[in-house]
TIVEX-307742 format. One record per atom (N, C-alpha, C): x, y negated, z negated; residue number from 1; residue in three letters. Coordinates in steps of 0.001 Angstrom, whole numbers. Example, Ala and Ser with C-alpha at 12.3 -4.5 7.8 and 13.67 -1.06 7.14 Angstrom:
<r east="13190" north="5690" up="-7800" seq="1" type="Ala"/>
<r east="12300" north="4500" up="-7800" seq="1" type="Ala"/>
<r east="13200" north="3300" up="-7800" seq="1" type="Ala"/>
<r east="12850" north="2250" up="-7080" seq="2" type="Ser"/>
<r east="13670" north="1060" up="-7140" seq="2" type="Ser"/>
<r east="12900" north="-30" up="-7870" seq="2" type="Ser"/>
This chain:
<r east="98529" north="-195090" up="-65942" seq="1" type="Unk"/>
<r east="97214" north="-195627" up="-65652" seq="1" type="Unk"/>
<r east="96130" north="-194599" up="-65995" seq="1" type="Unk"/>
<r east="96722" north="-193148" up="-65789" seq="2" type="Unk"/>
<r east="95167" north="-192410" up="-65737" seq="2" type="Unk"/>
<r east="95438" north="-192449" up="-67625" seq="2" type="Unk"/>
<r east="96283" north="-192130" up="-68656" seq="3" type="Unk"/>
<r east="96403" north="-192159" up="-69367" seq="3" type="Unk"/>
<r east="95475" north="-193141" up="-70265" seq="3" type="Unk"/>
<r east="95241" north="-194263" up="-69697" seq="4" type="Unk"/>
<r east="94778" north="-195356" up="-70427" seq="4" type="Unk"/>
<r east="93051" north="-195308" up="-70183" seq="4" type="Unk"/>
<r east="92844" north="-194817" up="-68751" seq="5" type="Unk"/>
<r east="91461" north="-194713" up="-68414" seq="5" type="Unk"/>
<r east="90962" north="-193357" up="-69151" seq="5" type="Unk"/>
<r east="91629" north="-192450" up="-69505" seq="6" type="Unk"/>
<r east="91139" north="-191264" up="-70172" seq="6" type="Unk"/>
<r east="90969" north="-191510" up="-71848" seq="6" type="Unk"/>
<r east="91866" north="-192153" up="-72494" seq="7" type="Unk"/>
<r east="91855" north="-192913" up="-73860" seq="7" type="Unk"/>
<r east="90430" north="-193321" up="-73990" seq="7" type="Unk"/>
<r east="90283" north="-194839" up="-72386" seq="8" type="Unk"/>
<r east="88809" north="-195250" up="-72992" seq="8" type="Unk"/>
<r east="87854" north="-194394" up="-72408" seq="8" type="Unk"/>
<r east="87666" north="-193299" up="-72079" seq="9" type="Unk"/>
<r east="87053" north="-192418" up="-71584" seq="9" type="Unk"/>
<r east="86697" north="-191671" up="-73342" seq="9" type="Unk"/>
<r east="87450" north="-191267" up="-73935" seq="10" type="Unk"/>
<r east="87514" north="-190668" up="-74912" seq="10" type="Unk"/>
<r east="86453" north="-190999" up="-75990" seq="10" type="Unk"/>
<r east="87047" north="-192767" up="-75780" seq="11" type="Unk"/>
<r east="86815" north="-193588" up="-77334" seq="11" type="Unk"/>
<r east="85131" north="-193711" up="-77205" seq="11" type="Unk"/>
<r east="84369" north="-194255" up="-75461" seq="12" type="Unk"/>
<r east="82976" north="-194551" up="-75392" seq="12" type="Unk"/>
<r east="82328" north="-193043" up="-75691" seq="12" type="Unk"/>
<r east="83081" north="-192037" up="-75535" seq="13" type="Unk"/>
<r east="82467" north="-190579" up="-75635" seq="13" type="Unk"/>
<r east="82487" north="-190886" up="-77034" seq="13" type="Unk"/>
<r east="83169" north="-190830" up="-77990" seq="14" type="Unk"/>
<r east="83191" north="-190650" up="-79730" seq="14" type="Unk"/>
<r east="82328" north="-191643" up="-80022" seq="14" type="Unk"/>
<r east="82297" north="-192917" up="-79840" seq="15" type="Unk"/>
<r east="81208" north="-194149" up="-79640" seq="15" type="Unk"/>
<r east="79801" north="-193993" up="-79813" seq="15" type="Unk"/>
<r east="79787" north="-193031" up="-78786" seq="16" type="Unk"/>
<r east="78026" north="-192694" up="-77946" seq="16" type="Unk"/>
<r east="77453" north="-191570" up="-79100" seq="16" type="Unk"/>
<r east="79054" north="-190673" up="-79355" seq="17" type="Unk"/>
<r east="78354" north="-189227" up="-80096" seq="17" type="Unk"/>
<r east="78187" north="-189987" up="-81682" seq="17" type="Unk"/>
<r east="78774" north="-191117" up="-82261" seq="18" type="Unk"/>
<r east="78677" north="-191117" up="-83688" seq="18" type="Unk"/>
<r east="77550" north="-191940" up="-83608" seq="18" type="Unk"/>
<r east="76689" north="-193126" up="-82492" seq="19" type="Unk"/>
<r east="75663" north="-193599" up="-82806" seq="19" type="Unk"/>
<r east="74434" north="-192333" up="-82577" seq="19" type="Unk"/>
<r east="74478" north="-191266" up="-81777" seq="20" type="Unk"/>
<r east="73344" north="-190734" up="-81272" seq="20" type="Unk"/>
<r east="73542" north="-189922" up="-82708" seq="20" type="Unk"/>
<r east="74486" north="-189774" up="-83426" seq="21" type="Unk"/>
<r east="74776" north="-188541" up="-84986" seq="21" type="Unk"/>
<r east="74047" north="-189876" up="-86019" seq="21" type="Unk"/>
<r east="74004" north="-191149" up="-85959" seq="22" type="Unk"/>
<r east="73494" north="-192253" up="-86622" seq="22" type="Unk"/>
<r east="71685" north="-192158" up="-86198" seq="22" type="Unk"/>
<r east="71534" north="-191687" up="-85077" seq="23" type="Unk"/>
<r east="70776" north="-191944" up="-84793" seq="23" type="Unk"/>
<r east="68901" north="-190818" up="-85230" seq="23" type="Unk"/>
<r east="70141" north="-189899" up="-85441" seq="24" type="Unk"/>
<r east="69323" north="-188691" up="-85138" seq="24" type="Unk"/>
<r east="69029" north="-188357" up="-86881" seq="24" type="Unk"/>
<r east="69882" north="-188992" up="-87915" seq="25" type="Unk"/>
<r east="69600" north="-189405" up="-89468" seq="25" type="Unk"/>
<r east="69101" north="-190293" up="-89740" seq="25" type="Unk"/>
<r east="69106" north="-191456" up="-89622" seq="26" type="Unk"/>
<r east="68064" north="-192595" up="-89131" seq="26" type="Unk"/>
<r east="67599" north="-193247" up="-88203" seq="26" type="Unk"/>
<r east="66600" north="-192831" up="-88296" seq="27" type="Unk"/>
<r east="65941" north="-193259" up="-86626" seq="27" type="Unk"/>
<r east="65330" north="-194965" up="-86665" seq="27" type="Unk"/>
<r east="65580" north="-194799" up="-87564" seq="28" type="Unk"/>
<r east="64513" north="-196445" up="-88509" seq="28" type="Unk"/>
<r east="65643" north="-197250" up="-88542" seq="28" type="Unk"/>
<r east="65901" north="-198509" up="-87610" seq="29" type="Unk"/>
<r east="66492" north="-199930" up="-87745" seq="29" type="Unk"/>
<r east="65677" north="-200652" up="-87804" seq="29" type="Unk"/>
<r east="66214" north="-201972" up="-87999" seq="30" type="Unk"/>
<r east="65416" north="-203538" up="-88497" seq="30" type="Unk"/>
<r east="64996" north="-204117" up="-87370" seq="30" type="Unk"/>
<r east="63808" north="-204235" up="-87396" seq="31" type="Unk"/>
<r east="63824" north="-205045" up="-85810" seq="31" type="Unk"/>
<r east="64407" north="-205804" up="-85831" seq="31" type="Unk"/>
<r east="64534" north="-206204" up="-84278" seq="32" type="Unk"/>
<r east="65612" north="-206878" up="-83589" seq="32" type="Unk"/>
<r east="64864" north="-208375" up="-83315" seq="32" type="Unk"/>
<r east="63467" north="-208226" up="-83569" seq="33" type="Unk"/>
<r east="63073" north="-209887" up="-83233" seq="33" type="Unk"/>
<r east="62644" north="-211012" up="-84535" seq="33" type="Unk"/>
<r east="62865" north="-210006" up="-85159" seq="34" type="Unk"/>
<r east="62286" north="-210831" up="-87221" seq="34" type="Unk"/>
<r east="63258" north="-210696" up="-87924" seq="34" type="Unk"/>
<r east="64231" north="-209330" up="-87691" seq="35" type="Unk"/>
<r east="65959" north="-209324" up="-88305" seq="35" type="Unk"/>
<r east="65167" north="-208185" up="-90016" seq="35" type="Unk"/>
<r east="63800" north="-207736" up="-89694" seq="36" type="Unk"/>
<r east="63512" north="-206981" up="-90391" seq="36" type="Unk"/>
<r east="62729" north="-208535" up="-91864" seq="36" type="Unk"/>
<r east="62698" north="-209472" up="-91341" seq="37" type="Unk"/>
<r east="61640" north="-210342" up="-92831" seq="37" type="Unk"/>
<r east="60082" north="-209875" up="-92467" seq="37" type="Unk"/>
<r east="59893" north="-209363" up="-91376" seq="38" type="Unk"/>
<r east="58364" north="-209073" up="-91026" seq="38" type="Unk"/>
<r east="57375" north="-210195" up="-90618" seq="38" type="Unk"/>
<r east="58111" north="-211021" up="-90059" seq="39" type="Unk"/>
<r east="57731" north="-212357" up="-89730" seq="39" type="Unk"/>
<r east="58630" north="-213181" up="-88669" seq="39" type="Unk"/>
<r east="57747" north="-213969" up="-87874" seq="40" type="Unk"/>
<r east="59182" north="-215349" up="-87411" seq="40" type="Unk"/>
<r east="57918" north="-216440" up="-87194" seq="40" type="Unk"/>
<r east="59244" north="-217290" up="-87412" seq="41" type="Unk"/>
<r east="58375" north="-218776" up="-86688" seq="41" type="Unk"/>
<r east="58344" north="-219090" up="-85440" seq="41" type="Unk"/>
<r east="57084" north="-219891" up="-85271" seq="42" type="Unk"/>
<r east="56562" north="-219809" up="-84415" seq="42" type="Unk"/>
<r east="57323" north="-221617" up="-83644" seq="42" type="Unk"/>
<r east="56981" north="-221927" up="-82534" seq="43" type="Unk"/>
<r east="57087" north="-223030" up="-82103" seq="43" type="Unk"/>
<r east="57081" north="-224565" up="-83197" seq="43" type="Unk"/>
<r east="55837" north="-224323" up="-83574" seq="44" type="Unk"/>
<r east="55074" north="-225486" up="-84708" seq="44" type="Unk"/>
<r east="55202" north="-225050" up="-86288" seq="44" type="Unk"/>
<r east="56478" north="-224092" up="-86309" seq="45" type="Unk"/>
<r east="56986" north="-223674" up="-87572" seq="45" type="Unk"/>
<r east="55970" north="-223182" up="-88569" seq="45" type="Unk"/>
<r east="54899" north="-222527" up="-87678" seq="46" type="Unk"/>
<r east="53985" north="-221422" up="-89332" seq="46" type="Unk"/>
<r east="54617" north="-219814" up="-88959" seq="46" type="Unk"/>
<r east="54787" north="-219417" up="-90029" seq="47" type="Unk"/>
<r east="54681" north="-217985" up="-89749" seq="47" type="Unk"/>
<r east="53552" north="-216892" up="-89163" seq="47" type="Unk"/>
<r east="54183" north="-216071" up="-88937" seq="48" type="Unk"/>
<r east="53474" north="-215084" up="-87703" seq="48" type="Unk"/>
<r east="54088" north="-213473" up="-88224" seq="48" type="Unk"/>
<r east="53048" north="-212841" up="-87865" seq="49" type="Unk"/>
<r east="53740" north="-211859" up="-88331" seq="49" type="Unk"/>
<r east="53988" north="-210932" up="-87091" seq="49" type="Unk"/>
<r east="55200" north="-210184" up="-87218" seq="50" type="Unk"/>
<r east="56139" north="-209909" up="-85802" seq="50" type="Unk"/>
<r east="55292" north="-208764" up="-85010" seq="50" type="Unk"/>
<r east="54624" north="-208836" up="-83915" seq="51" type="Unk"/>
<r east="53774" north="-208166" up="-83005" seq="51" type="Unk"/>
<r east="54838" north="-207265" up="-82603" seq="51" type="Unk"/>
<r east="56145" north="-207288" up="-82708" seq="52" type="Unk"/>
<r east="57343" north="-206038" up="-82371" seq="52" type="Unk"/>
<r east="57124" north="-204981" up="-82677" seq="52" type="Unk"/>
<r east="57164" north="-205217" up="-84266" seq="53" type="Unk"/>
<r east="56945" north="-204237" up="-85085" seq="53" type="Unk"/>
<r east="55913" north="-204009" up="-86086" seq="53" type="Unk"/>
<r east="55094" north="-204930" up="-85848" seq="54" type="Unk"/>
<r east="53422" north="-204816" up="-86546" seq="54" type="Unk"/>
<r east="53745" north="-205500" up="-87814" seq="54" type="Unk"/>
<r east="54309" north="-206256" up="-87974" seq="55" type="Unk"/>
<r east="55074" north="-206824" up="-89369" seq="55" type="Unk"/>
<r east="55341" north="-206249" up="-90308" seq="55" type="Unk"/>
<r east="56156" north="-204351" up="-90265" seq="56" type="Unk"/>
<r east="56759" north="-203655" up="-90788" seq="56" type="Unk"/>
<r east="58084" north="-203907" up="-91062" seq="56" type="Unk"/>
<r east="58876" north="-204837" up="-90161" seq="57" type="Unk"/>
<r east="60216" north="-205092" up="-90554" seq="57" type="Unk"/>
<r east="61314" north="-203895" up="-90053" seq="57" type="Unk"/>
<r east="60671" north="-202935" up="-89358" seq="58" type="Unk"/>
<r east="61094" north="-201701" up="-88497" seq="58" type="Unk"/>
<r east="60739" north="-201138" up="-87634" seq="58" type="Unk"/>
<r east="61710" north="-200549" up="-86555" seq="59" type="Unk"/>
<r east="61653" north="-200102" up="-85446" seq="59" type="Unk"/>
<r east="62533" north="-199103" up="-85059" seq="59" type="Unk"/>
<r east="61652" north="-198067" up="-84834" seq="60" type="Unk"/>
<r east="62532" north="-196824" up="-84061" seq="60" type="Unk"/>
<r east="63591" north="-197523" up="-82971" seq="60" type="Unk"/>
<r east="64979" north="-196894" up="-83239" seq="61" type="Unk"/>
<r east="66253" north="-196795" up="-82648" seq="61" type="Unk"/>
<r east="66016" north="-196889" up="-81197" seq="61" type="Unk"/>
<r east="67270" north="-197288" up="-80384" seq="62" type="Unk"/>
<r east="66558" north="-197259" up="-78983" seq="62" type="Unk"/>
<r east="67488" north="-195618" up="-78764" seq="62" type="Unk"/>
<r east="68361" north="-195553" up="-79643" seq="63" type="Unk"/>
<r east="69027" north="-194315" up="-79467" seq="63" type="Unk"/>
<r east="67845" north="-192930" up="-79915" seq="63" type="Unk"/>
<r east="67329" north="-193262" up="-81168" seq="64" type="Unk"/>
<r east="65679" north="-192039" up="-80973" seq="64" type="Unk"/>
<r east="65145" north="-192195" up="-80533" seq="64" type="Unk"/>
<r east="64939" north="-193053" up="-79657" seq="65" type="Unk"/>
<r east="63548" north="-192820" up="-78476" seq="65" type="Unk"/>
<r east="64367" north="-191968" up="-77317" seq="65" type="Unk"/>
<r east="66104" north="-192229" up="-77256" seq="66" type="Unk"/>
<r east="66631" north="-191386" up="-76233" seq="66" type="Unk"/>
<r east="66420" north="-189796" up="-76716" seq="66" type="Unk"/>
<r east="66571" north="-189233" up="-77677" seq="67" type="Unk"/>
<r east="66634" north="-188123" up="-78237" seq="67" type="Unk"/>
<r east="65581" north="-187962" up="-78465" seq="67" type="Unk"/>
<r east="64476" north="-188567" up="-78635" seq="68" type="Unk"/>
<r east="62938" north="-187711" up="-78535" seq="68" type="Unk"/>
<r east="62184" north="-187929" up="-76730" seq="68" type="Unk"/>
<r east="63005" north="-188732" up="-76343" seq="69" type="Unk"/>
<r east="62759" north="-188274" up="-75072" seq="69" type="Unk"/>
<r east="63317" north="-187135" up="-74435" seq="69" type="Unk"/>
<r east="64601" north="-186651" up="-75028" seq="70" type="Unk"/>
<r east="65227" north="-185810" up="-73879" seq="70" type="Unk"/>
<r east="64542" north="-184306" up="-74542" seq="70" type="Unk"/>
<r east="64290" north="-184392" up="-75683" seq="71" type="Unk"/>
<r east="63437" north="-183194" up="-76702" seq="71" type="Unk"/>
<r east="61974" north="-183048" up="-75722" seq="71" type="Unk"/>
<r east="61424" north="-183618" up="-75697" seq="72" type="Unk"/>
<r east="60022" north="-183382" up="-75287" seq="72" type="Unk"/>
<r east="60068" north="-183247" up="-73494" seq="72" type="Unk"/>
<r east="61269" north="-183701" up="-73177" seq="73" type="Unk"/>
<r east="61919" north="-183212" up="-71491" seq="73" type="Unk"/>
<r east="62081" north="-181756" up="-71388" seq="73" type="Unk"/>
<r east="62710" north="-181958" up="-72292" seq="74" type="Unk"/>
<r east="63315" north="-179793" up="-72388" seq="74" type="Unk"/>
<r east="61662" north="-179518" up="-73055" seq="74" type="Unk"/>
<r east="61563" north="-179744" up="-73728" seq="75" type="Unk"/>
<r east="60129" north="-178416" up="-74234" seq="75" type="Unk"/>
<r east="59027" north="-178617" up="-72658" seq="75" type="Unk"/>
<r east="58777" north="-179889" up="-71983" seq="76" type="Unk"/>
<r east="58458" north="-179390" up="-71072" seq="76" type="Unk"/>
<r east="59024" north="-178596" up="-69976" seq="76" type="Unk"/>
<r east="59788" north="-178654" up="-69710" seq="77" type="Unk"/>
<r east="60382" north="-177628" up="-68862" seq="77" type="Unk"/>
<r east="60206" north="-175981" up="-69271" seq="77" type="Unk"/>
<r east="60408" north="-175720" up="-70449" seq="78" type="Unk"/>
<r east="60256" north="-174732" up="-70884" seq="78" type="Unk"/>
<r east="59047" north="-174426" up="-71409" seq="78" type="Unk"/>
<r east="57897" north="-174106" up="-71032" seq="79" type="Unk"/>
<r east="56531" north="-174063" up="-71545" seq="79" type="Unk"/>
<r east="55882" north="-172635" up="-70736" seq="79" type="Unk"/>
């Protein structure tokens, strides 16, 4: 039993470290509410352009906002 809980102990650790190593080389994904066209439809089917992401079609990672948060945590501390 502990064998199996330490495995998935392992795998969410390698998981966490290869998106935050994804993360920290591109910080830039597609938004998540337009799928990156820079647009969606609306109710009455006209286009709109996506207030998410300013109709850039991109959005900082939620994993770089963790890593420029924990950056600007430590430099305050240390000042």
């Amino acid at each position: 039993m502990t064998t199996i809980v330490l495995l998935a102990s392992l795998i969410a650790l390698g998981y966490t470290a290869c998106y935050l190593a994804v993360c920290a080389a591109s910080p830039w994904g597609r938004c998540r509410r337009c799928h990156g066209r820079r647009y969606h439809r609306t109710v009455i089917g006209t286009r709109r352009d996506c207030r998410r992401c300013d109709g850039t079609g991109i959005q900082v990672r939620l994993g770089r906002r963790l890593i420029n948060y924990i950056r600007a945590e430590y430099r305050a501390g240390h000042q």
